[in-house]
N, C-alpha and C positions, 0 to 999 in steps of 0.2 A: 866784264863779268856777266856772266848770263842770268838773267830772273828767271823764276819759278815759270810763268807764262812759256818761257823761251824751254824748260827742257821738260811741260807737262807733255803726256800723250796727247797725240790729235787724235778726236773719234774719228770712225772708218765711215767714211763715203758712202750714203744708202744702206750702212747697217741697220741693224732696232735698236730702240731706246734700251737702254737696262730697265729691266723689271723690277717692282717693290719685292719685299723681302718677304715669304708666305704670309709671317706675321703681322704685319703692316698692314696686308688688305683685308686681314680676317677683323683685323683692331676698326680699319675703317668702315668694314660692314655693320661692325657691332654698333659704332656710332649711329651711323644713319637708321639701324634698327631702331635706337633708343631716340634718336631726335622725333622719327616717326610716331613711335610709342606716347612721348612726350604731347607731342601735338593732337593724337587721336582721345588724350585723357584730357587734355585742356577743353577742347573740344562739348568734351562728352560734359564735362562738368559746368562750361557753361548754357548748354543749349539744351539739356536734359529736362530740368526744372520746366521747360517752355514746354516741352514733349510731353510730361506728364500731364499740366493743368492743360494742355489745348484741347480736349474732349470735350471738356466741360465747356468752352469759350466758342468752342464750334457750335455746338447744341444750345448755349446763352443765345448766339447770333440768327441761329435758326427759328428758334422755338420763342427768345424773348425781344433780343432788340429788333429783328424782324415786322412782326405784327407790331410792337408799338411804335415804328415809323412810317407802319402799313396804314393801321388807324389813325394814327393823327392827320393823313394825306388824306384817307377815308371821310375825314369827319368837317374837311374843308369843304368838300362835295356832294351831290346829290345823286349817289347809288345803290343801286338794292342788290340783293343778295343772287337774285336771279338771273344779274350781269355786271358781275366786279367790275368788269374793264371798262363798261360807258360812265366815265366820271362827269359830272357837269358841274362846274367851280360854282359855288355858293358862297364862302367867305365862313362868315360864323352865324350865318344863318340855322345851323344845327343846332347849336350853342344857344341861341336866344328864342329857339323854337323849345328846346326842352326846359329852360328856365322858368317860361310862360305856360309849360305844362303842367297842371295841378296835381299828375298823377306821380311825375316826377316827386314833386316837395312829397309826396304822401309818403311814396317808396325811400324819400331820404329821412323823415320823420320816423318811420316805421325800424328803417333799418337803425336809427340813434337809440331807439327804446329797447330794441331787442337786445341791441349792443351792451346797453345798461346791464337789463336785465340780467342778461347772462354772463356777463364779466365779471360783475360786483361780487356776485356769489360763486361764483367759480374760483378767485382767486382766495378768497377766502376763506372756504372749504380746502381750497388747494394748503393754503398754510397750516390748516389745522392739521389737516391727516399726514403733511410732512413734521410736525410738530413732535405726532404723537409716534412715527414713524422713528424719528432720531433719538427716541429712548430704544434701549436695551427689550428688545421682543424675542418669543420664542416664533420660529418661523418667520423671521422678519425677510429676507430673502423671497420667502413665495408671497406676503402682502404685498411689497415693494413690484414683483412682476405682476400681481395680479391687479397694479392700481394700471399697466396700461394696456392690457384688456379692451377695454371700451374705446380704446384710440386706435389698436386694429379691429375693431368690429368696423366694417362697412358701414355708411351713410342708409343704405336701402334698408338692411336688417334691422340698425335701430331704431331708425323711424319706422317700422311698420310695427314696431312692438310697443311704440310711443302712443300710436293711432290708435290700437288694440284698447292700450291705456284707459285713453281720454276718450275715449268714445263716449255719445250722449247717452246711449241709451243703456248698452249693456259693458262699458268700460268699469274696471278696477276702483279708477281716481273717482267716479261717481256712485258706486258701488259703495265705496269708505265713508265718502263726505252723508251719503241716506243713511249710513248705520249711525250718524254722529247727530243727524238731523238739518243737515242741509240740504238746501234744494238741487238737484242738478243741475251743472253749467255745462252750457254747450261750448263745449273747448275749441269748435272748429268754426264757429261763427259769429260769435262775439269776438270784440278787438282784442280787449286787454287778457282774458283769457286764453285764447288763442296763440299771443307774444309769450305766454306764459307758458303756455307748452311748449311752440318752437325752442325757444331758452332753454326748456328743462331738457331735451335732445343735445343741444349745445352743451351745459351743465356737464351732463350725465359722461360726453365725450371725452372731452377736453380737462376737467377736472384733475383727474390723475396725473395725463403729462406735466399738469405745470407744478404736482407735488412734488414728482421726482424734480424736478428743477428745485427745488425750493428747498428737498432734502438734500441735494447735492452742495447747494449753497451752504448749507448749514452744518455739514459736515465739514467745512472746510475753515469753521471759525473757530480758531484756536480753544483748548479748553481752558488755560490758563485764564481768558477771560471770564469761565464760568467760577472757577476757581478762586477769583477773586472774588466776583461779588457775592458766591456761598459766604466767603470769609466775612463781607459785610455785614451780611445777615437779609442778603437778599432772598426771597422764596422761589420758586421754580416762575411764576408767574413775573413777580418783577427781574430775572432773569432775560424771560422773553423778551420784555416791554423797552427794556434798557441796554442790553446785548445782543442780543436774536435780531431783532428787526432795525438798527443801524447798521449794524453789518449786513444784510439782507438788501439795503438801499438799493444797490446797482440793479442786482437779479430781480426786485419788485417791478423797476420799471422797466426793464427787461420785456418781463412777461406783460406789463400793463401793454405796452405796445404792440407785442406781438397780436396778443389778447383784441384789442382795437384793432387792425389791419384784419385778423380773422373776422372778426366781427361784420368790418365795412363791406365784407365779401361774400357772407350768408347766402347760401344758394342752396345746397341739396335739401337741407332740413326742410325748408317751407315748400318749398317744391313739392318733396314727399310727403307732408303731412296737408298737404290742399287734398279736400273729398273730391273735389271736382277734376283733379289731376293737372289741374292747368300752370298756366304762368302768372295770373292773376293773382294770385296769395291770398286766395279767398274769394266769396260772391261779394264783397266790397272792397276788395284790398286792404284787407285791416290787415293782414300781417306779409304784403308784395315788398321785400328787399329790392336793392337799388339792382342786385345781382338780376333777381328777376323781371326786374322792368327790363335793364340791358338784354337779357333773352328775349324776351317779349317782343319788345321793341326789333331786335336784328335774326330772331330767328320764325318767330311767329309773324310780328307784321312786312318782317325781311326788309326793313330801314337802317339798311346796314351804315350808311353814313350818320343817322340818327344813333344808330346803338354805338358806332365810333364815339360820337362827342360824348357819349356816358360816360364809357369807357375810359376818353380821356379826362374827364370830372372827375373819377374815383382815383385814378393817379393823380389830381392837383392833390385831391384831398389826403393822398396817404405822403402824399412829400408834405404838405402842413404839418400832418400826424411827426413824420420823421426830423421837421426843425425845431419843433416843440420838443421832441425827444431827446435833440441835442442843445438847446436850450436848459434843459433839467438837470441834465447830466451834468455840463458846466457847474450851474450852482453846485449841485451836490456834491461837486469834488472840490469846489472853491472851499465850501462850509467845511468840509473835513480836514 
């Protein structure tokens, strides 16, 4: 009996293959279209994300991790500004030369008072007017933009209108204080008066920014809280006291911190409000920030491996500033 094998056709010797059927190849185009598709969107979706933030990580690399692995190499050695490339290995001689420098502690003294100075009542101020901010105003819109104003006005312009100010002889601030009967203070060469003005340039800046922070915070605390403790019999005042500012916790130190780091880094204000126009912070350095000694030091006396290890000092001290930070934070979320 013959099988199937024994009576199929035999294909012809050197003919072609059969061809697919139109359908077939159009179905398998479309595949390969979509497999492609498939992969160009996998693709896209996960390597995009990297695309977007790499600008900013190129420009971190350039502009931040750069110089700080430049000066800490810098500040191992002994070179001036006038020839980066002759390095001569020192160790931490930089380091124990600027410790033992008296003008140092001065410029670190100096820059903690002003720091004081001007935080304490800037943030405080800041609370108030975000306070009175988060009631019901006509115009509230144009006070809310016009609290930051003073944070785009330029470092130059305000301080020369600060200058203007405090001036000994024919300034405002001494102008008021003779109508009151006070003597006039020389704002620019006495210590404590002089931190007082730098500070009130800081104050005057800064102030509004960290209102809007504080009124954003504040907005954002349920009313049902207030709600309640009306029903207590709480007043607008123990409102605040009791409501307001535990929810506020996080964004207070927030801004404490920020507030501290700006602080550590004081430079234009004193700069611009020295008569002498120097780096010095005065004819005794009653008011020379650590900013200004590190200029001083790498661009005036061009000890650039000297102004390095400052440099790398005011980073130990703001990674201190930021475990303290996370240190606080912990408790305050543990207590809550």
């Amino acid at each position: 009996m013959a099988t199937r094998n024994d009576t199929a056709a035999l294909p012809v010797k050197g003919g072609a293959a059969p061809g697919r059927p139109p359908e077939d190849a159009a179905a398998e185009k479309e595949r390969r279209r979509r497999d492609r598709l498939s992969r160009r969107w996998q693709r896209d979706i996960r390597w995009s994300p990297y695309a977007f933030v790499s600008p900013f990580f190129l420009l971190f690399v350039a502009f931040g991790l750069f110089p700080l692995i430049y000066t800490g190499w810098a500040s191992l050695h002994q070179v001036e500004l006038t020839a980066p490339t002759d390095m001569n290995w020192v160790g931490l001689r930089n380091y124990t030369r600027i410790f033992d420098d008296d003008f140092f502690w001065n410029a670190a003294k100096n820059t903690l008072t002003i720091g004081i100075i001007s935080t304490v009542p800037q943030l405080l101020m800041a609370m108030g007017i975000a306070h009175i901010l988060n009631y019901k105003l006509r115009a509230s819109t144009f006070f809310r933009v016009a609290m930051l104003a003073p944070y785009a006005t330029s470092i130059a312009a305000a301080s020369l209108v600060f200058v203007l100010l405090f001036g000994r002889d024919y300034g405002m601030i001494n102008w008021a204080l003779d109508t009151v009967g006070i003597n006039p203070v020389d704002w620019q060469n006495d210590k404590w008066p002089s931190q007082i003005a730098v500070s009130s340039i800081i104050i005057w800046r800064w102030t509004g920014y960290n209102a809007l922070i504080y009124l954003a915070a504040m907005q954002a605390i349920p009313h049902d809280l207030y709600e309640s403790a009306a029903l207590d019999g709480a007043n607008r005042w123990q409102q605040f006291i009791h409501v307001t500012l535990p929810a506020l916790r996080p964004t207070i130190l927030f801004t404490v911190v920020v507030s501290t780091i700006g602080a550590s880094q004081v430079f234009g204000e004193p700069l611009l409000f020295d008569a002498n126009k120097g780096t010095s912070g005065g004819a005794e350095h009653q008011f020379q920030t650590l900013g200004l000694y590190l200029y001083e030091q790498g661009w005036v006396a061009q000890h650039l491996g000297r102004a390095s290890a400052i440099a790398w000092t005011m980073f130990l001290i703001l990674i201190v500033i930021g475990i303290v930070n996370y240190v606080i934070s912990r408790r305050l979320r543990a207590s809550s």
